[in-house]
N, C-alpha and C positions, 0 to 999 in steps of 0.2 A: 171544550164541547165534545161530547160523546159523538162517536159516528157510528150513521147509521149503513147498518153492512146488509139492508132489507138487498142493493143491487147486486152486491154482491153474491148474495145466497142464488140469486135470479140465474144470474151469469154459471153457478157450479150445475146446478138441475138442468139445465137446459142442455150442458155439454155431456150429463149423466141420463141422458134420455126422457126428464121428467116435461110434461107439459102443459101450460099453463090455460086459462081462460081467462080472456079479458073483463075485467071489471072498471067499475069507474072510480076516476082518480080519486086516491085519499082511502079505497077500502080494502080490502083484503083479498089478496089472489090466490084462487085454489089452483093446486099445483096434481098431478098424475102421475102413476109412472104404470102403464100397461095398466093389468089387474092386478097388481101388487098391495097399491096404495096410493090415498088422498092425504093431501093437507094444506091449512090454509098458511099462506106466510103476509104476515100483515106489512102497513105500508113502512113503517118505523121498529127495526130489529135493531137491537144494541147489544153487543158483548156482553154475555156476564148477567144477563136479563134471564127471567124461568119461562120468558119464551123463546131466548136463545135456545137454552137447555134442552128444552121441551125438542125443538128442531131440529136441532142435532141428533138426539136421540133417535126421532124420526127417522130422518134420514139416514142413519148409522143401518137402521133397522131394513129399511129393503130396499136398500143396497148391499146391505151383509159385509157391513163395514165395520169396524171398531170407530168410537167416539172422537176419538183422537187423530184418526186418518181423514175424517171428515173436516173438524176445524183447521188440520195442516193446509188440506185442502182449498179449506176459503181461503187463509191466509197469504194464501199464493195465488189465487184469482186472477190479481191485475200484476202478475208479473211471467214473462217469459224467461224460459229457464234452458241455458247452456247449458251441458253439462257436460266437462271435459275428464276422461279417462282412460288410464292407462293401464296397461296390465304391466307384473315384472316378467323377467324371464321365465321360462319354466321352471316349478319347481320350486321357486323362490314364494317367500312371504313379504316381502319388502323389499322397498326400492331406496339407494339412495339419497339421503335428505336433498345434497345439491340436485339429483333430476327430480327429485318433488319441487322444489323449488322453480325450477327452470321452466318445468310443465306450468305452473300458477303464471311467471313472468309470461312464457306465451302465450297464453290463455288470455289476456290481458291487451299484448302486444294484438294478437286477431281482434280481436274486438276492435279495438283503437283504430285498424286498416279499415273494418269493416265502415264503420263510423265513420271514417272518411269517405271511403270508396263508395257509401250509402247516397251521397251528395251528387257527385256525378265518376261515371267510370272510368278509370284512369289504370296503368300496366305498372306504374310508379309512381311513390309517392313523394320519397324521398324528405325534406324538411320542410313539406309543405303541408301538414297534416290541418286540419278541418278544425277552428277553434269551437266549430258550435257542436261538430261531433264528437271534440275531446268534451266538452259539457256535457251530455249526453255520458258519455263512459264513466265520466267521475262520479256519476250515481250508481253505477252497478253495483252489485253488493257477491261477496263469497260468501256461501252459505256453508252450515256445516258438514263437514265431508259424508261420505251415503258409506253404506255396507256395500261392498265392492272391492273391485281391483280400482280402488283409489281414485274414488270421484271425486270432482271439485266443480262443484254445484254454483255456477253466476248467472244472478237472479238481475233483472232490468225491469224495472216497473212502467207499465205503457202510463200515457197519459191520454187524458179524456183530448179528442182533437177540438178543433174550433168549428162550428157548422160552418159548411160552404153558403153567401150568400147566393138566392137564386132569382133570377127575374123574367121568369118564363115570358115570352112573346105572342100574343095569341093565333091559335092556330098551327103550331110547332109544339109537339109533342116533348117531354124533357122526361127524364130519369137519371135518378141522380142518388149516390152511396155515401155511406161514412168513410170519409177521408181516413187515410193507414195513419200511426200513431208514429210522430222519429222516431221511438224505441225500437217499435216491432221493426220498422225498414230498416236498423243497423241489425237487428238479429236477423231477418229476413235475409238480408245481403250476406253475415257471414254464413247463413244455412247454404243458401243456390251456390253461392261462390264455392264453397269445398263441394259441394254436390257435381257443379261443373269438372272440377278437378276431378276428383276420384273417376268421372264417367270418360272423358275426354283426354286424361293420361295414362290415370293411371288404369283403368280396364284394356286399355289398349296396348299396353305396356311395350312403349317402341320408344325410339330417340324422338323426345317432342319437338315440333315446330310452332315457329309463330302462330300458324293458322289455327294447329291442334288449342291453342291458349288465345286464341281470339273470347269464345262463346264463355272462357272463363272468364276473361276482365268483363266481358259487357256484364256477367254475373256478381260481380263486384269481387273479381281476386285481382290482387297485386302482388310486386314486388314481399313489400314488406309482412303480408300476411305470411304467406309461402314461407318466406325467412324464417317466420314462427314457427311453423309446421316443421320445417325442418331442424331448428333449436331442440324441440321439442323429442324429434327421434334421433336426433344424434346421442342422447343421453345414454350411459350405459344402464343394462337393464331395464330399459324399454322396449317392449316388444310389440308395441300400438300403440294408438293414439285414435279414441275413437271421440267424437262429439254427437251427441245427444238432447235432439229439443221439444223441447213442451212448451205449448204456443197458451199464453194467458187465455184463458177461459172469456174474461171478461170482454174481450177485442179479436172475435171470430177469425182463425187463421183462413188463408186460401183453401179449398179443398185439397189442393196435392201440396201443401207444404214441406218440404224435406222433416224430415223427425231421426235419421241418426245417418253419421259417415263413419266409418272408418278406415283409417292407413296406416297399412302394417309398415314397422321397419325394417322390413327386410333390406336388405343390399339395392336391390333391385327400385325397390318404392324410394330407399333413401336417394340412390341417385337418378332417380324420375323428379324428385321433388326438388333436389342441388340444380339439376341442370334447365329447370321452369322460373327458378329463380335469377339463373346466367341469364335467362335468354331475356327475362323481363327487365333484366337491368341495361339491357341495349338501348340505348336513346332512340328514341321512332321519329321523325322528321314531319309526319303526318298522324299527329294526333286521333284515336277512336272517336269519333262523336255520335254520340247515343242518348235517346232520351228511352227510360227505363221508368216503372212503375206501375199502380194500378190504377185503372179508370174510374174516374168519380161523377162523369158527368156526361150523359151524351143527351143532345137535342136535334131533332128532325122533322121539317117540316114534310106532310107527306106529301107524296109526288115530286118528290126531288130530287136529282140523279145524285145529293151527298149530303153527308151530316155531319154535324161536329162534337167529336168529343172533349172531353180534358182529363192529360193524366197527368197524375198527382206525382209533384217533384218538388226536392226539398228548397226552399226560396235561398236566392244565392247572398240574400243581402241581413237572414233573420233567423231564427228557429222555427219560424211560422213555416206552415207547409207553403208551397205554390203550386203552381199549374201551369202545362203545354198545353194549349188547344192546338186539336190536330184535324184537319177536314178529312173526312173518309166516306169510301164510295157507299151508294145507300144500299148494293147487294151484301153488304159486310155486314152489317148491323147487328142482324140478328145472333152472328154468333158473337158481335161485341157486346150485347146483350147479356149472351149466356157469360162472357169473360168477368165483366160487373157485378153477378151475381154471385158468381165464383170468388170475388177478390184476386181473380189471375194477377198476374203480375205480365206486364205487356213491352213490348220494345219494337221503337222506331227509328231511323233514320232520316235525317236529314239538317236542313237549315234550318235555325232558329230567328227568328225575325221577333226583336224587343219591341213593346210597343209600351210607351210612356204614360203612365197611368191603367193599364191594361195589360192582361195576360199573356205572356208570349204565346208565339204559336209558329206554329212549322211551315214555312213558306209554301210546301209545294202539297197535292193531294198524298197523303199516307195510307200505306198498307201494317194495319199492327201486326204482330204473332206476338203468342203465347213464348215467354221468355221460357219457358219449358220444352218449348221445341228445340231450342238448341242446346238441352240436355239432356230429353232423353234415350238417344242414340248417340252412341260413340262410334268417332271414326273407323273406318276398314284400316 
């Protein structure tokens, strides 16, 4: 069966400024871009069709793109895209085979933490790794290396999610988003999580503590990523290690999604990142427990001193997404409102209380914050 890529053309124009008007179902949507240019893109486009051609061309044309940057472009729509690279030393043109190698192994090995740590946050992981997140990984794909200091492009393809059922109550107000994709949460997780790093160690470049790599695990860093990171700059003729992300078009990222880290190897970063990984291998007596994600669901009856939300968490028992209902006070709302529309990514605390046939939910009244508050200052 031919597939029809009419959502996917939707999905690139929309991220490229173009805008559409609504028509009805089955006819043809004309699409804007400023005073540039019109055009209609009908409900059924398929590869290789001369109204493929015809659209490309289009859009090649003002955009001020070549033909060809256009179709790479759709073709990567519904996939987010790591991209892991290293420079050599100075001077150099090439790095050895064994630390190209090493670099693809960790690049691999992060992901694979991520994909665990995406599940719930943990300091280590040790041989307990995530089987629905190692499924999830065994789909990534390495793409062909870029023009560069030695990119290694790993492509993750989101998937369409499942609609949330909803059974609004009358007289309780609801609002409700598209559930995040498992893809995008293990890319999500390894973006924040070096994001946290870099802000919370290494900008602060001192002897780390516990505390300092707290706001990392809740970001989903562990043990074993870190281990990568540092695999990764131990290699001779390495002199970075930067990661780079392009969030699929097709599956709107958060507004402040992270988009590039880099950690140099210097002396200094290499043993900030050796002694993150000592300190995470310390056994904790007292477990993190954190529920981490974005909100998909808040409902409010008005004149109520609280409302309830749910945020979206991966199900402990499936691939299917799940949910925390959390009750929160009703002066919050509005900026959990604005957090929703945003696709924040949000973190709470507390007891989780299972309920049998029904969504968990967090015992006691919750206050969220933006899982970005505890990245974007680094400690004194």
């Amino acid at each position: 069966m031919t597939e029809n890529l009419a959502g996917d053309l939707a999905a690139l124009l929309s991220t490229h400024g173009w805008t559409s008007v609504a028509v009805s179902p089955g006819a043809s949507t004309l699409w804007s871009l400023a005073d540039r240019a019109e055009m209609y893109v009908p409900p059924v486009v398929t590869r290789g069709s001369f109204t493929w051609s015809d659209l490309i061309m289009r859009i090649a044309s003002a955009q001020g793109e070549g033909a060809g940057a256009v179709e790479r472009a759709i073709e990567l729509v519904r996939f987010d895209v790591t991209r892991f690279r290293v420079d050599s030393a100075p001077g150099a043109h090439a790095i050895p085979l064994e630390a190209g190698a090493t670099v693809v192994g960790s690049a691999f090995g992060m992901l694979r933490a991520a994909a665990t740590a995406a599940r719930r946050p943990r300091q280590s992981i040790g041989s307990n790794y995530s089987r629905i997140g190692d499924e999830i990984v065994r789909e990534a794909q390495l793409a062909h290396t870029e023009v560069g200091s030695f990119v290694f492009p790993v492509m993750l393809k989101v998937s369409p999610p499942e609609p949330l059922p909803e059974t609004p109550l009358p007289g309780v107000d609801v609002n409700s988003t598209r559930p995040e994709s498992p893809e995008r949460r293990v890319t999500r997780t390894l973006a924040q999580a070096l994001t946290a790093f870099e802000k919370h160690i290494l900008q602060p470049a001192r002897e780390p503590r516990m505390s300092d790599l707290t706001p990392v695990i809740i970001a989903g860093g562990t043990k074993e990523m870190l281990a990568q990171v540092s695999n990764a700059l131990s290699e001779p003729g390495v002199s970075w290690l930067e990661t780079g992300f392009t969030w699929a078009p097709a599956e709107a990222p958060s507004a402040d999604a992270p988009t590039r880290v880099v950690i140099p190897a210097e002396n200094d970063s290499r043993t900030l990142v050796a002694k993150s990984v000592k300190l995470l291998s310390t056994p904790k007596s007292d477990p993190l427990r954190v529920i981490t994600g974005p909100i998909i669901h808040i409902s409010h009856a008005p004149g109520e001193a609280t409302g309830e939300i749910a945020i979206q968490t991966p199900s402990p028992t499936s691939s299917r997404y799940g949910r925390v209902e959390v009750v929160v006070r009703a002066e919050q709302l509005t900026e959990i409102h604005h957090w929703m529309d945003q696709g924040t990514t949000v973190v709470v605390h507390g007891v989780v209380e299972r309920r049998p046939g029904r969504p968990a939910k967090l015992k006691d009244i919750a206050t969220p914050r933006p899982l970005d508050d505890t990245l974007a200052i680094a400690p004194q």
